[in-house]
Every structure is written in C-alpha cells, then in structure tokens.
C-alpha positions in Angstrom: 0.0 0.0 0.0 1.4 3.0 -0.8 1.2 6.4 1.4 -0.3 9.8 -0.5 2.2 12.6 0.0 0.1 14.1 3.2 0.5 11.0 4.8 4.4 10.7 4.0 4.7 14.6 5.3 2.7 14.0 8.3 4.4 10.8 9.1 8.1 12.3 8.5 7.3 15.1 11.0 6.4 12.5 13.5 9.6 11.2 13.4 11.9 13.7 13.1 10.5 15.6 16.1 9.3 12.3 18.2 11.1 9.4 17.1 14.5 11.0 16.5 14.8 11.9 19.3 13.5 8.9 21.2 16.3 6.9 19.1 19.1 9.1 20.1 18.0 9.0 24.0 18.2 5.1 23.3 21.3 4.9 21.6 23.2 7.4 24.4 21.0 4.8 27.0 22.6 1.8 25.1 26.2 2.9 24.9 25.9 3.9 28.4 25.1 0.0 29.8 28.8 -1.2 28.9 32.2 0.6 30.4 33.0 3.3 28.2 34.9 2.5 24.8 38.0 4.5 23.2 37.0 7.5 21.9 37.2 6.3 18.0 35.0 2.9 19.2 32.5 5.3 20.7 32.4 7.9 17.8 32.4 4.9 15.7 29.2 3.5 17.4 27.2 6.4 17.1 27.9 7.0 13.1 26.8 3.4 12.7 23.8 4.2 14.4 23.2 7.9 13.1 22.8 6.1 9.9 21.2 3.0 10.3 18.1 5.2 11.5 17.4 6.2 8.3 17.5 3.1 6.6 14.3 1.6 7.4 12.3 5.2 6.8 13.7 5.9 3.7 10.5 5.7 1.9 8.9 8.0 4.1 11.2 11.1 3.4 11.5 10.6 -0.8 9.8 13.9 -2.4 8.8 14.9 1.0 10.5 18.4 0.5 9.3 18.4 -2.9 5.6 20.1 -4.2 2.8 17.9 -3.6 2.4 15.8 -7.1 -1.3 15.2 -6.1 -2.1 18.8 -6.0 -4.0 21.0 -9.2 -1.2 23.5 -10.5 -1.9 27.2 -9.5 -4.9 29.3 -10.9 -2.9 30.9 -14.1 0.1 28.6 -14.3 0.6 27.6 -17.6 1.4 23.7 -17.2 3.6 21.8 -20.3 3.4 18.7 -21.4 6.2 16.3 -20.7 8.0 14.9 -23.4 9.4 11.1 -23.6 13.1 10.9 -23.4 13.5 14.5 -21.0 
C-alpha cells in the first residue's frame, strides 16, 4: 500500500520531532550500559547508528521536501506537457 504525499509529510514530521529523538535518547542509554569504549569505538558507534536510523524510513522522506504531485497547479500557471526521453 502506498502512502499519499500528506500522509508521508505527516508521518516524517512525527519522526523527526518524536522518534528522533526517542532513538538518540536510546542509543546514548545503550552505549551507556557497557564501560565506556575508546573515543574512536564510541564515535564509531554512534555513526553506525546515526545512519542506520534512516535506513528503514527511507521511503517515508522521498519527495517529502518536494511540491505535492497530487495537487492541481496554481490558478494561471501555464502547465507543459512532458516529453518522452527528457
């Protein structure tokens, strides 16, 4: 099933503003169970996990920042036809 572009929007916001941050406090929780690593192990830890975030969601955020391809063009914008091969 595939989400409309409101849905997508909506859903991103949710987890940029809720779930990121839950992730991070869960991450820093996570690291903090063990004895603290070297430096480069730690740093290393938490790029492997700033990424792997993002992996799952990645559908949610394509063409977020984009206009919504749903919506009727402006009253008075002249719209073109797309041509194969462009």
């Amino acid at each position: 099933m595939a989400l409309s572009y409101k849905t997508r929007r909506r859903l991103s916001l949710l987890v940029l503003f809720v779930g990121l941050p839950v992730y991070i406090g869960a991450a820093w929780y996570l690291v903090s169970l063990f004895e603290r690593p070297s430096v480069f192990v730690e740093l290393a830890i938490y790029l492997v996990l700033g990424i792997v975030w993002a992996l799952p969601l990645k559908a949610v955020f394509i063409g977020v920042g984009q206009a919504d391809p749903d919506a009727a063009p402006p009253a008075g914008e002249k719209v073109e036809p797309t041509r194969k091969g462009d």
